[in-house]
C-alpha positions in Angstrom: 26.7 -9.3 -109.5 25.6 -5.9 -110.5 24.2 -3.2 -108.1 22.5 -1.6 -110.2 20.5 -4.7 -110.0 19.4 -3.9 -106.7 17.1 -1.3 -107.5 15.2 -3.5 -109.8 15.2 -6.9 -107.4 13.4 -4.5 -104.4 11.5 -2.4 -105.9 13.0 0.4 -103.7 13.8 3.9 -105.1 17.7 4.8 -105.2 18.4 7.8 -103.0 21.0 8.6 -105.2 23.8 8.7 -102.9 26.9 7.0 -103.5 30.3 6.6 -101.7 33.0 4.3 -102.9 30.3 3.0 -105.2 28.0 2.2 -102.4 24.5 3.5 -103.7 22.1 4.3 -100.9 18.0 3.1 -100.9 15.5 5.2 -100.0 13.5 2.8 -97.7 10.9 3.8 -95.7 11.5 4.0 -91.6 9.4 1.5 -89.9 6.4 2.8 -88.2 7.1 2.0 -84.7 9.9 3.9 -84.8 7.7 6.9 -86.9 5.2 6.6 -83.8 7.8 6.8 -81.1 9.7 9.7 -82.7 6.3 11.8 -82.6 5.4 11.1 -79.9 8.3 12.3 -78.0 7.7 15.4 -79.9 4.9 15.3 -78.4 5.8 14.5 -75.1 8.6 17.2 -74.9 6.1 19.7 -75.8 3.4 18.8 -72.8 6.8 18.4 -70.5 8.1 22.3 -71.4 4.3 23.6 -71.2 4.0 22.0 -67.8 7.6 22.8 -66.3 7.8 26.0 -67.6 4.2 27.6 -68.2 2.2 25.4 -65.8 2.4 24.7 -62.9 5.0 22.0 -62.6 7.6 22.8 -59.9 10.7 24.7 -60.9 14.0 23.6 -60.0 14.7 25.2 -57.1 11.4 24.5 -55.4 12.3 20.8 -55.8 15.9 21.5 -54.5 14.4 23.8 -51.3 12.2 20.1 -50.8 14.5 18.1 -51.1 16.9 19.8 -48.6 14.8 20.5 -46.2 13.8 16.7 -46.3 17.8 16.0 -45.8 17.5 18.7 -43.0 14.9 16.8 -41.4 16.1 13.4 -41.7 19.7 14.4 -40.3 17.6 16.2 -37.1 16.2 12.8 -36.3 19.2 10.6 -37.1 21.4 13.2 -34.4 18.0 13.1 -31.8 18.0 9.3 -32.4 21.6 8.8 -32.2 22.4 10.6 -29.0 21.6 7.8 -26.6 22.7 8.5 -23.0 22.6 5.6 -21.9 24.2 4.0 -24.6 27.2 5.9 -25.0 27.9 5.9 -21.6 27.6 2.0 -21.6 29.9 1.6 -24.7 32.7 3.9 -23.1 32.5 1.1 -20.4 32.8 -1.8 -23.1 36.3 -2.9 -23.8 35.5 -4.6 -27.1 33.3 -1.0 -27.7 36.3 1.1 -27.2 38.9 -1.2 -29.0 36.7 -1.3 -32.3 36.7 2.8 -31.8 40.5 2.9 -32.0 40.5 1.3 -35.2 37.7 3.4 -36.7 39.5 6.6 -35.1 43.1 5.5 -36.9 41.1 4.9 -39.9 39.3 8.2 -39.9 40.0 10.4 -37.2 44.1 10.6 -37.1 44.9 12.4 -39.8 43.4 15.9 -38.7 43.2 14.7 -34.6 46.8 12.6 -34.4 47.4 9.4 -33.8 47.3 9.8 -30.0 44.2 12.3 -30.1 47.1 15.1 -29.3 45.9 17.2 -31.9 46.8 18.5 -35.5 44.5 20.1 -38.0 41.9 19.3 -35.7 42.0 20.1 -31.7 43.1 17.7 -29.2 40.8 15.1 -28.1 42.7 14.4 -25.0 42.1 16.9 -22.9 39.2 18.4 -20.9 38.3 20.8 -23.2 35.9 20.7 -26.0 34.7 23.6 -28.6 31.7 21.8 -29.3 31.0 20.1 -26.2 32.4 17.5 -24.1 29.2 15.4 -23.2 29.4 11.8 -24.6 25.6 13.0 -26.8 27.6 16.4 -27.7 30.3 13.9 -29.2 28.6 11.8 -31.1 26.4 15.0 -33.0 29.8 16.5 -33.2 30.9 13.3 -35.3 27.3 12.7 -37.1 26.8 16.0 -37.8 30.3 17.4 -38.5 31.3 21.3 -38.0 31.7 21.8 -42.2 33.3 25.4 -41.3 35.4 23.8 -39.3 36.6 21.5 -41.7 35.1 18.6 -39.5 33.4 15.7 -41.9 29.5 15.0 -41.6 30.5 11.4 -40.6 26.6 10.0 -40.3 26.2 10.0 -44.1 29.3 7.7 -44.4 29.1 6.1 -41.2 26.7 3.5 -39.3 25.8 4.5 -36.3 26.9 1.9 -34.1 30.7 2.4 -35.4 30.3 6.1 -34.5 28.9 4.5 -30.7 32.7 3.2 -31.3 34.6 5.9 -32.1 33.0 7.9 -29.4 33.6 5.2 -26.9 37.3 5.5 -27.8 37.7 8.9 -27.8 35.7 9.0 -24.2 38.7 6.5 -23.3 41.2 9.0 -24.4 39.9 12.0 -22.0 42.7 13.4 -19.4 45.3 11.2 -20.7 47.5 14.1 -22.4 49.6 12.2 -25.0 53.5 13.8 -25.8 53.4 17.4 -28.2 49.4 17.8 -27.1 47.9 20.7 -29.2 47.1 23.6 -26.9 43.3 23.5 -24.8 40.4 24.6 -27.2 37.3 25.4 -26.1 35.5 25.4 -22.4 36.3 23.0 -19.9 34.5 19.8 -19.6 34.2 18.2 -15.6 31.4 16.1 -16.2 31.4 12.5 -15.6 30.3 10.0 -17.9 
């Protein structure tokens, strides 16, 4: 069979590339696809005057919204999630406080120690706390982390009943003063809860 054939059989035109005596036709590209390729032209052009000379929102006012709609949703989920009554009830729970100790050797022991004694992070055994030793100042502690501190923002991560848990545990640990405890941080905590 004879390429050069080809020409004649389709009545298309011969670009006249070749390569490894492949000849190339010059066939028309289908008209959807001529359609779609103008108008995203099109499209692009209407997107950059409206983004950039309109008045579309610039980046950063769509980041400034979209953090301050993280900042508010975080301010309800630590108002929410600092129950009184039912963190005090959970410290109470056996079952509460024995899940905990799982979630705090998952979680918590690297930077705390396995006993709560203290390592990176201060000791959770003691009576004093640098961000509060009240079961709610706990729990915001944990959900909203101290990110200068080095302490995680565990409510993105975490559901909030298994940080009920871990507080529950680490309630259970208070006074208990495991061996090599990391010096007191913070002000001291009497409260009862």
């Amino acid at each position: 069979m004879d390429m050069g054939d080809k020409n004649d059989k389709h009545d298309v035109p011969i670009s006249g590339h070749a390569y490894d005596g492949i000849e190339e036709f010059d066939n028309r590209l289908p008209r959807w696809w001529v359609y779609m390729f103008y108008l995203s032209i099109a499209f692009a052009f209407l997107y950059f005057c409206y983004y950039s000379l309109g008045s579309g929102p610039s980046p950063r006012q769509v980041f400034a919204e979209d953090r301050a709609a993280i900042d508010d949703a975080r301010a309800a989920a630590a108002a929410a999630g600092g129950d009184e009554a039912a963190l005090k009830a959970a410290a109470k729970d056996a079952h509460e406080v024995a899940e905990g100790e799982k979630i705090f050797a998952q979680r918590c022991a690297a930077c705390h120690g396995d006993h709560a004694q203290g390592n990176i992070g201060p000791n959770l055994a003691d009576d004093y706390w640098i961000h509060g030793g009240r079961l709610v100042d706990i729990d915001r502690t944990i959900t909203q982390g101290v990110p200068d501190k080095g302490m995680p923002t565990w409510g993105q991560t975490m559901k909030s009943d298994k940080i009920v848990e871990a507080v529950a545990y680490i309630r259970s640990l208070r006074g208990t003063h495991p061996a090599g405890a990391k010096a007191p941080q913070g002000e001291l905590y009497t409260g009862d809860d």
